[in-house]
C-alpha positions as protocol buffer text, in pm:
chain_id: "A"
residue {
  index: 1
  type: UNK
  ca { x: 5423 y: 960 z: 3110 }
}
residue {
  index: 2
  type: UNK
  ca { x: 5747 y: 730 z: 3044 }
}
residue {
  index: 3
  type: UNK
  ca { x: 5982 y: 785 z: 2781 }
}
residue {
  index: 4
  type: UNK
  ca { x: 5983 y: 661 z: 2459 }
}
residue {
  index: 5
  type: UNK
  ca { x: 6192 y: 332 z: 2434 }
}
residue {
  index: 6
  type: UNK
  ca { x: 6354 y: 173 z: 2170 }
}
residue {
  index: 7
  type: UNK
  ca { x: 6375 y: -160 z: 2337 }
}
residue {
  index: 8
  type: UNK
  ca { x: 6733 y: -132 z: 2233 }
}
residue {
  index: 9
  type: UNK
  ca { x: 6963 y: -229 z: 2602 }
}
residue {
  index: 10
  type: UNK
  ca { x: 7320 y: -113 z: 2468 }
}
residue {
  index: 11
  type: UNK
  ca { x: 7627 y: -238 z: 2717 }
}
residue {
  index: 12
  type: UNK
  ca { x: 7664 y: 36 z: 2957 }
}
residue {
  index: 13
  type: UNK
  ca { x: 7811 y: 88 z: 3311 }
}
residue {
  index: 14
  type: UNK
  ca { x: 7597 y: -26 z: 3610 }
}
residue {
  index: 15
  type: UNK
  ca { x: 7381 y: 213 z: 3685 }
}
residue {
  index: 16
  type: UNK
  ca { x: 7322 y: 364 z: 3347 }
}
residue {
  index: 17
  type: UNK
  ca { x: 7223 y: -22 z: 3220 }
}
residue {
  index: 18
  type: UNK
  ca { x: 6947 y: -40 z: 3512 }
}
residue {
  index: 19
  type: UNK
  ca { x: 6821 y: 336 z: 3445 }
}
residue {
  index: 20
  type: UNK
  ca { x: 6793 y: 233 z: 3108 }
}
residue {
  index: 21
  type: UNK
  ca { x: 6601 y: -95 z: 3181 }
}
residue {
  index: 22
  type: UNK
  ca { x: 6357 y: 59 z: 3418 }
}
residue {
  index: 23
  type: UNK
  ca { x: 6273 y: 303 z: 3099 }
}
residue {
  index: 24
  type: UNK
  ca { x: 6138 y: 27 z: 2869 }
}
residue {
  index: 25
  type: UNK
  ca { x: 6042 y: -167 z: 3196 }
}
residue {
  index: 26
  type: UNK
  ca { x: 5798 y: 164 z: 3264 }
}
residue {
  index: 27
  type: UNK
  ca { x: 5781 y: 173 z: 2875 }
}
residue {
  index: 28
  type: UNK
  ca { x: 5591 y: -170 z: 2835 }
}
residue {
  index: 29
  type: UNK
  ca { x: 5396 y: -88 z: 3181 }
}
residue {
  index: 30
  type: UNK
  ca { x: 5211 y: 205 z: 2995 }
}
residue {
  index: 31
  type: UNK
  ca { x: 5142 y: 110 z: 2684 }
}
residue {
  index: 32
  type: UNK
  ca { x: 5425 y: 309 z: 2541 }
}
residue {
  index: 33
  type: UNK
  ca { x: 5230 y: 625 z: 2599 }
}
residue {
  index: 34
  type: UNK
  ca { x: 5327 y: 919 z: 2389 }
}
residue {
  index: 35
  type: UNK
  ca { x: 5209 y: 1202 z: 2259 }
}
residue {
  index: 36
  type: UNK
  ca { x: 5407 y: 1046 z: 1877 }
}
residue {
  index: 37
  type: UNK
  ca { x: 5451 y: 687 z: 1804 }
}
residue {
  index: 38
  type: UNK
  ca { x: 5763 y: 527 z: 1920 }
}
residue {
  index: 39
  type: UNK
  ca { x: 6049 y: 544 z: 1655 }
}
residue {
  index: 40
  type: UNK
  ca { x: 6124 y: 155 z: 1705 }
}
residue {
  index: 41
  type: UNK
  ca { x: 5820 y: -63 z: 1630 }
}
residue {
  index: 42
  type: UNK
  ca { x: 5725 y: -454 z: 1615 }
}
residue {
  index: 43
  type: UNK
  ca { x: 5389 y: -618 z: 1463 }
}
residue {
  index: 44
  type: UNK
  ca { x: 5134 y: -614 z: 1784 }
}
residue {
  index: 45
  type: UNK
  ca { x: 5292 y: -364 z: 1993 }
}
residue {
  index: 46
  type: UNK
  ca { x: 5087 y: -104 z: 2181 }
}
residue {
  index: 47
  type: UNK
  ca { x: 5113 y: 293 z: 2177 }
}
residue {
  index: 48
  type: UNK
  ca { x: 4888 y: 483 z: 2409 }
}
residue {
  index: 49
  type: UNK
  ca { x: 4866 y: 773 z: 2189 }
}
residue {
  index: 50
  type: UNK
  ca { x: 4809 y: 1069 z: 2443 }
}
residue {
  index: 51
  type: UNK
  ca { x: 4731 y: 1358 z: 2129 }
}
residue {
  index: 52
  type: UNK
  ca { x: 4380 y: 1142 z: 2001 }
}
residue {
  index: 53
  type: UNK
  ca { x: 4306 y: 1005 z: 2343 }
}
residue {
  index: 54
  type: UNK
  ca { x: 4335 y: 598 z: 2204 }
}
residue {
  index: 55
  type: UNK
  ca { x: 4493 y: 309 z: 2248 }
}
residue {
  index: 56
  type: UNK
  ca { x: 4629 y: 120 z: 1925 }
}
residue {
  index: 57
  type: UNK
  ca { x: 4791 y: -173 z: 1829 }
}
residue {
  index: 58
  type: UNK
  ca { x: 5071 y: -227 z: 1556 }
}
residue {
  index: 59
  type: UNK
  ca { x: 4922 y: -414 z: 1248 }
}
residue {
  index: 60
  type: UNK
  ca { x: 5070 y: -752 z: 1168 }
}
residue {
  index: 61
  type: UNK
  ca { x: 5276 y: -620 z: 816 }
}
residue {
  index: 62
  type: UNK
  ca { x: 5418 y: -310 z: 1117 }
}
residue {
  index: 63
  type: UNK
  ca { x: 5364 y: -55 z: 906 }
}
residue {
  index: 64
  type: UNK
  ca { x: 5092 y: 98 z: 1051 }
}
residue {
  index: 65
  type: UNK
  ca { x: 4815 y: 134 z: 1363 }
}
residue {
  index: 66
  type: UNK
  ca { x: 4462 y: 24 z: 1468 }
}
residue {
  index: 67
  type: UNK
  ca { x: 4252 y: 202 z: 1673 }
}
residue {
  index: 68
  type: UNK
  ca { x: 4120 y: -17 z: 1971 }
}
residue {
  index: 69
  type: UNK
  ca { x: 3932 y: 173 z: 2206 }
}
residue {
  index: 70
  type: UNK
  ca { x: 3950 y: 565 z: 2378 }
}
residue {
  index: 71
  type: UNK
  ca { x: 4148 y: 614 z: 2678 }
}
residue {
  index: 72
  type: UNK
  ca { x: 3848 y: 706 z: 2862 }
}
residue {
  index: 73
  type: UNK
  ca { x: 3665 y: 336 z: 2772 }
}
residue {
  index: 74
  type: UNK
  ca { x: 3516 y: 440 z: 2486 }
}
residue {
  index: 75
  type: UNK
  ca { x: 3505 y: 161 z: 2245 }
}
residue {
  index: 76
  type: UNK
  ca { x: 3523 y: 273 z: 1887 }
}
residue {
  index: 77
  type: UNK
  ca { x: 3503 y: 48 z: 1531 }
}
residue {
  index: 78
  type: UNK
  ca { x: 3624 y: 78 z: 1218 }
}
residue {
  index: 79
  type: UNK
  ca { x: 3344 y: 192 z: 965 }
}
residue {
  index: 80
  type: UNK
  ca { x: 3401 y: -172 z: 831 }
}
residue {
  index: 81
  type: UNK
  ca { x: 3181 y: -265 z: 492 }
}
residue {
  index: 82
  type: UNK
  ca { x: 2886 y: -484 z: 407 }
}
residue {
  index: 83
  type: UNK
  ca { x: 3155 y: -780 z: 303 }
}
residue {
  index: 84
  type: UNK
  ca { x: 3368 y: -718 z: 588 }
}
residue {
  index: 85
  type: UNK
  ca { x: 3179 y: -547 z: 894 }
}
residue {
  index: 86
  type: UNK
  ca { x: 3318 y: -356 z: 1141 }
}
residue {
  index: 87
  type: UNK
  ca { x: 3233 y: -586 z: 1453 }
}
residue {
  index: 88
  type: UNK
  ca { x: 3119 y: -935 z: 1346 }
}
residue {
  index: 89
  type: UNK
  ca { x: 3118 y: -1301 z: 1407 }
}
residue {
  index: 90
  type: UNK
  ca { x: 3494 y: -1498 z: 1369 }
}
residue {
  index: 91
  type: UNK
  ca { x: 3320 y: -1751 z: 1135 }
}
residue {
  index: 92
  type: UNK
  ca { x: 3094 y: -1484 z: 914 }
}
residue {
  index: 93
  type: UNK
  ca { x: 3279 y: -1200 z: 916 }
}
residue {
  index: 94
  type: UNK
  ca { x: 3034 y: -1051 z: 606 }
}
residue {
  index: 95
  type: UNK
  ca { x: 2757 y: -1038 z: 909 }
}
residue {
  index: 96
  type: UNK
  ca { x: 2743 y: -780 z: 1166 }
}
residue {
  index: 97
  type: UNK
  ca { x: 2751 y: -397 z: 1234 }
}
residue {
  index: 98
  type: UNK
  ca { x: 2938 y: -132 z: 1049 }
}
residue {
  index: 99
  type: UNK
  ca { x: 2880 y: 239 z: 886 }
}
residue {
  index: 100
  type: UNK
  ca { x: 2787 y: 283 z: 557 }
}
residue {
  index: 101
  type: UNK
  ca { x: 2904 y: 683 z: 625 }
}
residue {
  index: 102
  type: UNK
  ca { x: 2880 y: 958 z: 816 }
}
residue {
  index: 103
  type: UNK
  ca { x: 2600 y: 949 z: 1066 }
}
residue {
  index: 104
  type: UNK
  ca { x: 2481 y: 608 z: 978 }
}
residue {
  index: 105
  type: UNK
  ca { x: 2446 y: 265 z: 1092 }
}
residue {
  index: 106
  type: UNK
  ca { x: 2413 y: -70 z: 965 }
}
residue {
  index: 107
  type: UNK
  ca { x: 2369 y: -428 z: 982 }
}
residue {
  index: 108
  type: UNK
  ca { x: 2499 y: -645 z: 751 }
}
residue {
  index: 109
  type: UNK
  ca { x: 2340 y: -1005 z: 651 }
}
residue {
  index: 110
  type: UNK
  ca { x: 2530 y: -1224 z: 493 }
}
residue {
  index: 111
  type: UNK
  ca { x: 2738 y: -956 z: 310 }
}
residue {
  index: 112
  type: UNK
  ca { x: 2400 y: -776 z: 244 }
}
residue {
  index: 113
  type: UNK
  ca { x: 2258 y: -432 z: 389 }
}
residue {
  index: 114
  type: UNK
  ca { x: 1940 y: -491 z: 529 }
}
residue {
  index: 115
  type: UNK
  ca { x: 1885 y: -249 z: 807 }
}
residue {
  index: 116
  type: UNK
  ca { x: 2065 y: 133 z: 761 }
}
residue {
  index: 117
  type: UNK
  ca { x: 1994 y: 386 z: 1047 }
}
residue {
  index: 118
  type: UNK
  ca { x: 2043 y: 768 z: 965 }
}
residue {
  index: 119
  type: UNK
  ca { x: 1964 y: 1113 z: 1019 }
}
residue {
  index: 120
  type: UNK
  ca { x: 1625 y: 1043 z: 778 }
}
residue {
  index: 121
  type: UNK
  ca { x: 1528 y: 767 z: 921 }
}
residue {
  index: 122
  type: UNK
  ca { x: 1524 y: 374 z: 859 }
}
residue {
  index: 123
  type: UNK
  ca { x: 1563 y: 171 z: 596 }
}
residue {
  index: 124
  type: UNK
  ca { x: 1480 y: -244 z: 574 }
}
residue {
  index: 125
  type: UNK
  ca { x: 1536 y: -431 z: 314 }
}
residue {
  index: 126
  type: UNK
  ca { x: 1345 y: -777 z: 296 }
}
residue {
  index: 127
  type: UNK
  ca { x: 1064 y: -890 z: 494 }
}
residue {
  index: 128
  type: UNK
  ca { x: 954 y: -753 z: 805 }
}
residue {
  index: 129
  type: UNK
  ca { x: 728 y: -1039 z: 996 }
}
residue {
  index: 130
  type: UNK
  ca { x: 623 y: -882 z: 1413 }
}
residue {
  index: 131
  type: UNK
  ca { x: 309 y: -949 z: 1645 }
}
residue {
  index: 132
  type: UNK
  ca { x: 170 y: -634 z: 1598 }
}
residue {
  index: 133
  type: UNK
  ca { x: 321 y: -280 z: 1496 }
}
residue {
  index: 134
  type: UNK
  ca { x: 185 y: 95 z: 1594 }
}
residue {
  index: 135
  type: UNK
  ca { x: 282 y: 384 z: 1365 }
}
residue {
  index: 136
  type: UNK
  ca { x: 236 y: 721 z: 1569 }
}
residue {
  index: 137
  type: UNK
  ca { x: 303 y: 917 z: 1211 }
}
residue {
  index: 138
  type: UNK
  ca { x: 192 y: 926 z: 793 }
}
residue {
  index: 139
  type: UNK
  ca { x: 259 y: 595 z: 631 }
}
residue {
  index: 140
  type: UNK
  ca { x: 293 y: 573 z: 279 }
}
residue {
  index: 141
  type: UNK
  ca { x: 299 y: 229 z: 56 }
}
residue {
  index: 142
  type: UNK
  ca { x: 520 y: 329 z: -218 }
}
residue {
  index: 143
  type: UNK
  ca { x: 381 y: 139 z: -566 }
}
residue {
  index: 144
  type: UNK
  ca { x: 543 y: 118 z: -855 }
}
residue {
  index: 145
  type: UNK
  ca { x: 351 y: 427 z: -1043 }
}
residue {
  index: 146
  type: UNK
  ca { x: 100 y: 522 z: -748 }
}
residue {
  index: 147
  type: UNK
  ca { x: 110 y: 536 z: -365 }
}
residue {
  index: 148
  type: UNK
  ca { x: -128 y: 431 z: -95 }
}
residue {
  index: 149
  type: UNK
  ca { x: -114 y: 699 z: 241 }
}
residue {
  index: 150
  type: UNK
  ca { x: -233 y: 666 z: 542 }
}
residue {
  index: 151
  type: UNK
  ca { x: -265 y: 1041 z: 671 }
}
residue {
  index: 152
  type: UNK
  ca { x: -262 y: 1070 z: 1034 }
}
residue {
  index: 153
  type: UNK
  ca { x: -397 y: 1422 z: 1034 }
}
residue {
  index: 154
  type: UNK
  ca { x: -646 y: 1382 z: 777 }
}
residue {
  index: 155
  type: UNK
  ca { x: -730 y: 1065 z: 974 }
}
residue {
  index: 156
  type: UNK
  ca { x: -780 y: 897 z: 607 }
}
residue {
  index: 157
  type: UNK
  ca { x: -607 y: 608 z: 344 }
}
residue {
  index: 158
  type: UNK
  ca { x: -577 y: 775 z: 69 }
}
residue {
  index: 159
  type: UNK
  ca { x: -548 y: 642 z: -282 }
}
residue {
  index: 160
  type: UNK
  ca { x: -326 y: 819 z: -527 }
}
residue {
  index: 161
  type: UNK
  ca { x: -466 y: 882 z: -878 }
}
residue {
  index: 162
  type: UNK
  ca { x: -476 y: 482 z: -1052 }
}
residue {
  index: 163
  type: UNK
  ca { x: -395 y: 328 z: -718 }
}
residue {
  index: 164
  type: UNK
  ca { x: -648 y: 59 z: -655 }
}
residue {
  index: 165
  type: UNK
  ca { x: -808 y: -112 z: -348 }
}
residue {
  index: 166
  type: UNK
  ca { x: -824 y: -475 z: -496 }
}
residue {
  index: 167
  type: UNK
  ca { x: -1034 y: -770 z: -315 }
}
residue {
  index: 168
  type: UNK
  ca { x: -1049 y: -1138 z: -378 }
}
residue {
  index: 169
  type: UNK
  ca { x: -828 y: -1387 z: -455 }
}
residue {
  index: 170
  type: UNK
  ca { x: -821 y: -1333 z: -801 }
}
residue {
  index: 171
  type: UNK
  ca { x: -820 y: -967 z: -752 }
}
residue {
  index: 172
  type: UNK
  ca { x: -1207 y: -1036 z: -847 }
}
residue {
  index: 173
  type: UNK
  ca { x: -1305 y: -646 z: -742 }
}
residue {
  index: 174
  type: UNK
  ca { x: -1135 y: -324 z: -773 }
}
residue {
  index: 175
  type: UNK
  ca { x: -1193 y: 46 z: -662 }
}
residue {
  index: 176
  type: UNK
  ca { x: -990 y: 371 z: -822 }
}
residue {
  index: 177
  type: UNK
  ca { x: -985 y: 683 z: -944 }
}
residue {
  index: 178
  type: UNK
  ca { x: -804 y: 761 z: -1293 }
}
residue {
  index: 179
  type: UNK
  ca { x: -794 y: 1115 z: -1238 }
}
residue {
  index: 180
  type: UNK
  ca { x: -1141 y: 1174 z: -1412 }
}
residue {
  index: 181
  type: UNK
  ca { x: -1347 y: 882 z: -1306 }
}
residue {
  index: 182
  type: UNK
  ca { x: -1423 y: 693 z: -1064 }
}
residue {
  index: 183
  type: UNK
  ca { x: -1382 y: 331 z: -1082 }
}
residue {
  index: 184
  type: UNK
  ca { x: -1549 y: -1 z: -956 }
}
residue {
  index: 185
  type: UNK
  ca { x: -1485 y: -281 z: -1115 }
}
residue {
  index: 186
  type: UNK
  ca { x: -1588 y: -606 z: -1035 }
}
residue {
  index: 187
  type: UNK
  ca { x: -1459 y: -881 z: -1246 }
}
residue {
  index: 188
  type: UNK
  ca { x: -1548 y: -1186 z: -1065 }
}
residue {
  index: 189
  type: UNK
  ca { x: -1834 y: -1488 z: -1015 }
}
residue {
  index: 190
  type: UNK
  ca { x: -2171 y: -1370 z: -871 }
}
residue {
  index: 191
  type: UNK
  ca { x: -2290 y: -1063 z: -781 }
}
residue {
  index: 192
  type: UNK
  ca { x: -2154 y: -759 z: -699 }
}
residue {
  index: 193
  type: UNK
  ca { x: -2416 y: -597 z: -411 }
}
residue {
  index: 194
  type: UNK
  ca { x: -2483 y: -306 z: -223 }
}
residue {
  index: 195
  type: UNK
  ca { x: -2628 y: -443 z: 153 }
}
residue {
  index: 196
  type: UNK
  ca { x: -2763 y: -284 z: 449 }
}
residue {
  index: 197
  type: UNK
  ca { x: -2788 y: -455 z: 797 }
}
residue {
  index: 198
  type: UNK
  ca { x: -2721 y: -780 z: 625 }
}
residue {
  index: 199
  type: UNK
  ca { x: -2975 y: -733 z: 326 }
}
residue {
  index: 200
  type: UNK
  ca { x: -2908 y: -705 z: -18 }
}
residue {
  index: 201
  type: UNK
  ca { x: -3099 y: -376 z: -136 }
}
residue {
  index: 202
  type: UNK
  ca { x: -2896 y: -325 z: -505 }
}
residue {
  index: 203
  type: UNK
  ca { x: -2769 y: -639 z: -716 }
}
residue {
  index: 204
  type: UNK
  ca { x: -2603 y: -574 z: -1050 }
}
residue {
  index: 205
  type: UNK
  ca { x: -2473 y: -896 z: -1254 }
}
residue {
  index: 206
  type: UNK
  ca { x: -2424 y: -939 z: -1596 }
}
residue {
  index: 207
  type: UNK
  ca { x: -2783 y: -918 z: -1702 }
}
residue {
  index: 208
  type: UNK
  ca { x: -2799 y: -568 z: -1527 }
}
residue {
  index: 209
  type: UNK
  ca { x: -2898 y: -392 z: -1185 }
}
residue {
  index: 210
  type: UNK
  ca { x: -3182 y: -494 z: -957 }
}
residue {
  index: 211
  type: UNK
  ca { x: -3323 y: -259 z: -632 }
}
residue {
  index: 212
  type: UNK
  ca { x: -3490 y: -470 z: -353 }
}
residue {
  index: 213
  type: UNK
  ca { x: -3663 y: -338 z: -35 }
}
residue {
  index: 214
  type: UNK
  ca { x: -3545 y: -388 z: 241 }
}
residue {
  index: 215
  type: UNK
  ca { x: -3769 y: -704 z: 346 }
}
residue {
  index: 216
  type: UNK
  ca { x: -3618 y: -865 z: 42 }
}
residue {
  index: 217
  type: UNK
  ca { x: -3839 y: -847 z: -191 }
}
residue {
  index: 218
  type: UNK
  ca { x: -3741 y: -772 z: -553 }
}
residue {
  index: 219
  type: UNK
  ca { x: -3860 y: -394 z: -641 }
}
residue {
  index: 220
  type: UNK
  ca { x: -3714 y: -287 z: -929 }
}
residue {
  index: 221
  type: UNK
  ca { x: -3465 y: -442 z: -1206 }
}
residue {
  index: 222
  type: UNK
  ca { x: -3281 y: -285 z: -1495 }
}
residue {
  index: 223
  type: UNK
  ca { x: -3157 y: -514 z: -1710 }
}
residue {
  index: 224
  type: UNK
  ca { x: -2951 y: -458 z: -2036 }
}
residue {
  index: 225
  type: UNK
  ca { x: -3084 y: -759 z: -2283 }
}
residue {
  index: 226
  type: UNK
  ca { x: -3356 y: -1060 z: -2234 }
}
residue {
  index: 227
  type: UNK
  ca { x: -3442 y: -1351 z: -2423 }
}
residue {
  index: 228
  type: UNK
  ca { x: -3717 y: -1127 z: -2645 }
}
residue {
  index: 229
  type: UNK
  ca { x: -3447 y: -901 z: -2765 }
}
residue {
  index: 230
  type: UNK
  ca { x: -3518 y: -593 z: -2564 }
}
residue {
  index: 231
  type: UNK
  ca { x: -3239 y: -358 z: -2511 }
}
residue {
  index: 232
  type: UNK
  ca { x: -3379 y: -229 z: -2234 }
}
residue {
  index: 233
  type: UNK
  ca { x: -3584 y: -392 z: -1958 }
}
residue {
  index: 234
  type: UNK
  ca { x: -3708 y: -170 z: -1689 }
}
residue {
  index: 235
  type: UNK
  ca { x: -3950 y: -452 z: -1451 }
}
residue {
  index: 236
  type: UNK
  ca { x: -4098 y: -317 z: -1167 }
}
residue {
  index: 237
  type: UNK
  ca { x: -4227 y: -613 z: -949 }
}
residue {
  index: 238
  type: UNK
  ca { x: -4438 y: -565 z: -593 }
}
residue {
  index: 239
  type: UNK
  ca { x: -4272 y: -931 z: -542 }
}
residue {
  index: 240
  type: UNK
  ca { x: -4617 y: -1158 z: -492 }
}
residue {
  index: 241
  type: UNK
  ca { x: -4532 y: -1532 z: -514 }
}
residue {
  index: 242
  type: UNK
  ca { x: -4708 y: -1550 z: -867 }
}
residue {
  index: 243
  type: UNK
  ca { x: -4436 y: -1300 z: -1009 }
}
residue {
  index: 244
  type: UNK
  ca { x: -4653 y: -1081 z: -1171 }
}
residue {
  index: 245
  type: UNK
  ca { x: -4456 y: -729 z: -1306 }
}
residue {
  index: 246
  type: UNK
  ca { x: -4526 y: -442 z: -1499 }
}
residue {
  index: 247
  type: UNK
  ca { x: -4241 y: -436 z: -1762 }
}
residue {
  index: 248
  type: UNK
  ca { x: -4061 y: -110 z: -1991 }
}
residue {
  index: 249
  type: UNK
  ca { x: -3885 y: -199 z: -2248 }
}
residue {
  index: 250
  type: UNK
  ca { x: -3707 y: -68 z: -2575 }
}
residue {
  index: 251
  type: UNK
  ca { x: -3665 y: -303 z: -2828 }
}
residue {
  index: 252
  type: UNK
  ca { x: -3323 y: -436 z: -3050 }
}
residue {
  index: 253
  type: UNK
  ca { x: -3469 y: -447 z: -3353 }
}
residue {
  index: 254
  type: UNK
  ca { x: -3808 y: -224 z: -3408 }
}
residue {
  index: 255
  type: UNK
  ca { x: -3672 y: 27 z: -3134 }
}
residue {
  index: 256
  type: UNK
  ca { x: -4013 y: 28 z: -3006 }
}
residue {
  index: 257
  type: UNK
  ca { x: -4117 y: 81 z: -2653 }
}
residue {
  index: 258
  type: UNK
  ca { x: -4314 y: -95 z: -2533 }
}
residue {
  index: 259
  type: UNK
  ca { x: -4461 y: -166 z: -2171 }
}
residue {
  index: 260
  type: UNK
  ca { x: -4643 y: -503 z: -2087 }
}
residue {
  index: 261
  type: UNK
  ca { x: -4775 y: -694 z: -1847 }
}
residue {
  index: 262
  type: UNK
  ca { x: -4649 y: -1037 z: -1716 }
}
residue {
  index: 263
  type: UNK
  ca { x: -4898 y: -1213 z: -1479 }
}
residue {
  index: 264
  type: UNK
  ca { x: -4834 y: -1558 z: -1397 }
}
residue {
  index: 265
  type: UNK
  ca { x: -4588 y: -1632 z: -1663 }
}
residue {
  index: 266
  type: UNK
  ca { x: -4834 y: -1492 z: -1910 }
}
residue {
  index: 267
  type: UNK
  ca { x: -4690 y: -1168 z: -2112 }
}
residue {
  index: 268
  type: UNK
  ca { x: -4922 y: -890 z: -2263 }
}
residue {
  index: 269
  type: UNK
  ca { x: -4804 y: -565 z: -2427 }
}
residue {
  index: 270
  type: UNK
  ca { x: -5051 y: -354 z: -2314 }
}
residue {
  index: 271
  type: UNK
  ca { x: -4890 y: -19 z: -2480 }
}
residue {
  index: 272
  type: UNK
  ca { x: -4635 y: 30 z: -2755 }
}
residue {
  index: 273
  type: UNK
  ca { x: -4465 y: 357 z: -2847 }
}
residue {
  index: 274
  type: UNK
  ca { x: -4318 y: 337 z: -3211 }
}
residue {
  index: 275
  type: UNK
  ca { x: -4027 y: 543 z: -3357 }
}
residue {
  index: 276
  type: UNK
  ca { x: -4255 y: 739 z: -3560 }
}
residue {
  index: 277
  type: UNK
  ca { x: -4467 y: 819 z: -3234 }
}
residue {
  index: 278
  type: UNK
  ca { x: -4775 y: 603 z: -3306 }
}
residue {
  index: 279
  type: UNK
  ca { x: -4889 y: 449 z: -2961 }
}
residue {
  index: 280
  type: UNK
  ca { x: -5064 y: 84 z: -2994 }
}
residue {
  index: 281
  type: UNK
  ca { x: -5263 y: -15 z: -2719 }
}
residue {
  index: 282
  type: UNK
  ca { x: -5472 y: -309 z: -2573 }
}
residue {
  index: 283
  type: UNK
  ca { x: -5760 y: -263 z: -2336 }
}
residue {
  index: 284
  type: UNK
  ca { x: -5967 y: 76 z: -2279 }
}
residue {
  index: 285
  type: UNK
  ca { x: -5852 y: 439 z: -2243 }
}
residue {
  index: 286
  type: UNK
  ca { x: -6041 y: 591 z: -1904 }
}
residue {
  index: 287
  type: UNK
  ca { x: -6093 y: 966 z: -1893 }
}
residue {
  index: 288
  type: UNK
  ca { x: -6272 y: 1126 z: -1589 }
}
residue {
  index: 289
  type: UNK
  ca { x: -6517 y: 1357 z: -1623 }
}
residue {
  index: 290
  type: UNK
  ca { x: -6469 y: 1669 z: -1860 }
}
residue {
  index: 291
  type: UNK
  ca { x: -6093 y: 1549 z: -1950 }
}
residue {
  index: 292
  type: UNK
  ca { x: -6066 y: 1578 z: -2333 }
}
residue {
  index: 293
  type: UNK
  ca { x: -5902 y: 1404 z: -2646 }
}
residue {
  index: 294
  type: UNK
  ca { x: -5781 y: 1640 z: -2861 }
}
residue {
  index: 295
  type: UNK
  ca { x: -5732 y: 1624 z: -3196 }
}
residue {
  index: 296
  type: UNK
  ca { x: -5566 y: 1856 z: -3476 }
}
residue {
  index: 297
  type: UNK
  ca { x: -5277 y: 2078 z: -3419 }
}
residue {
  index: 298
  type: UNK
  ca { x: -5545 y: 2348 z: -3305 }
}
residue {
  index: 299
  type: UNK
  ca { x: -5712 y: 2131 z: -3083 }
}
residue {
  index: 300
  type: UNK
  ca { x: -6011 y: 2084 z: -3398 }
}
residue {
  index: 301
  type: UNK
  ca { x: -6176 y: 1786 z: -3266 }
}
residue {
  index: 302
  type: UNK
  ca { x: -6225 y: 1702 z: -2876 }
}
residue {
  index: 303
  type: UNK
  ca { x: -6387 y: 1394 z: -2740 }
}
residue {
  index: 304
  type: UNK
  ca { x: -6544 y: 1436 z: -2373 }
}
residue {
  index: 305
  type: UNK
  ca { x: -6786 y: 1346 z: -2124 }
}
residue {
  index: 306
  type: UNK
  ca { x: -6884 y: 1641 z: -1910 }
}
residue {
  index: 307
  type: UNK
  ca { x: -7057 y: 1439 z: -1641 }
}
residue {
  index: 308
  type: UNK
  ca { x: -7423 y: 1426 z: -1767 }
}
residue {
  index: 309
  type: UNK
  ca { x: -7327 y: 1451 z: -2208 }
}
């Protein structure tokens, strides 16, 4: 270690004038290396500062040090700040690296956080575009009332209560749960439609819901209103090409049922239940063999054929 110079070469007799000089010679050659900064300083000197191990340099106003690097090679940084980063570009010096604290790390955009790195974890802010991303862990999609999870264990997404799976472009269907029903709501053009191997086997619309088999041939329809002011239309249809269908129906104004017969565009109520209970009906009544009518609350009159009377 040399001594501590003053750079100060006082007149002095031969040989004490060239001890002195080799001092701050040696002085200059190590960095003035001390274990205390030198007593006499200038803007930009260096001081090898033996007790922390690092090299510094004077600031330009001299009245205090910088860190530069550990004595061992170690290069160390000031924690800098978004607006004026620790290790940066000379022409943006508000973009680069610097430490937001203890144990972090982060990069700085235009004077802007948008990547910290800490003991939790990491944090981006903005938009994060790549080719293709694997996430070995849970990933939650954080919404603004309800989250979205992807549990790795459970192997599942998982909606939160009143988070919703929305499709089309104008969010046309939705799926949820509110936390006491479940929810699908489809708000869009068409059909919504329940398909297997390619064929439609359940259609509901705004008219109501319709079953088909699996050859594609209409089954079954439930619809909520029709032209003849039913409130109610239950058509079962075997699907021939002339469109015949039995139909069950409760109607909007009488609140009858009734159940008729469309064949070939040609409709027939062949039964009709009133709201009092009286039952209409077109065409003949078959019994088999010893079946009975029965009439009177204790059965007073019955009307049969026993096979031969």
């Amino acid at each position: 270690m040399s001594p501590v110079h003053d750079y100060n070469l006082a007149n002095q007799s031969g040989a004490s004038f060239r001890s002195d000089l080799n001092n701050a010679l040696q002085a200059i050659l190590t960095n003035n290396s001390s274990a205390s900064a030198p007593s006499s300083t200038a803007s930009y000197m260096f001081w090898a500062d033996t007790t922390t191990g690092t090299l510094k340099i004077r600031n330009s106003s001299n009245n205090g040090w910088i860190e530069l690097l550990q004595l061992d090679g170690t290069l160390t940084l000031e924690d800098g700040t978004a607006s004026a980063v620790a290790l940066g570009f000379r022409d943006e010096l508000n973009t680069g690296i610097f430490s937001s604290g203890a144990n972090n790390f982060d990069v700085s955009i235009a004077g802007t956080t948008r990547l910290n790195i800490s003991a939790t974890g990491l944090n981006i802010t903005g938009t994060v575009t790549d080719d293709g991303a694997t996430h070995d862990g849970d990933v939650t999609f954080t919404g603004a009332a309800a989250n979205v999870v992807f549990d790795k264990s459970d192997n599942a997404l998982e909606f939160a209560d009143n988070a919703k799976a929305v499709f089309g472009t104008g969010s046309d269907l939705t799926i949820s749960h509110d936390g006491s029903n479940s929810i699908i709501n489809d708000a869009g053009t068409g059909e919504l439609q329940l398909q297997r191997a390619g064929n439609t086997i359940l259609t509901l619309d705004a008219n109501g819901v319709s079953i088909t088999d699996p050859d594609g041939v209409a089954q079954v329809s439930i619809k909520g209103f029709e032209a003849n002011n039913a409130k109610l239309l239950l058509i079962a249809d075997e699907g021939d090409d002339n469109g015949d269908s039995w139909v069950l129906e409760s109607q909007a104004t009488s609140n009858n049922l009734n159940f008729r017969n469309d064949i070939s565009g040609s409709s027939v109520v062949v039964w009709n239940v009133s709201t009092a209970g009286d039952v209409t009906q077109t065409g003949h009544l078959d019994l088999p063999d010893s079946k009975q009518i029965r009439l009177g609350s204790s059965d007073d009159l019955t009307i049969e054929h026993n096979g031969s009377n």
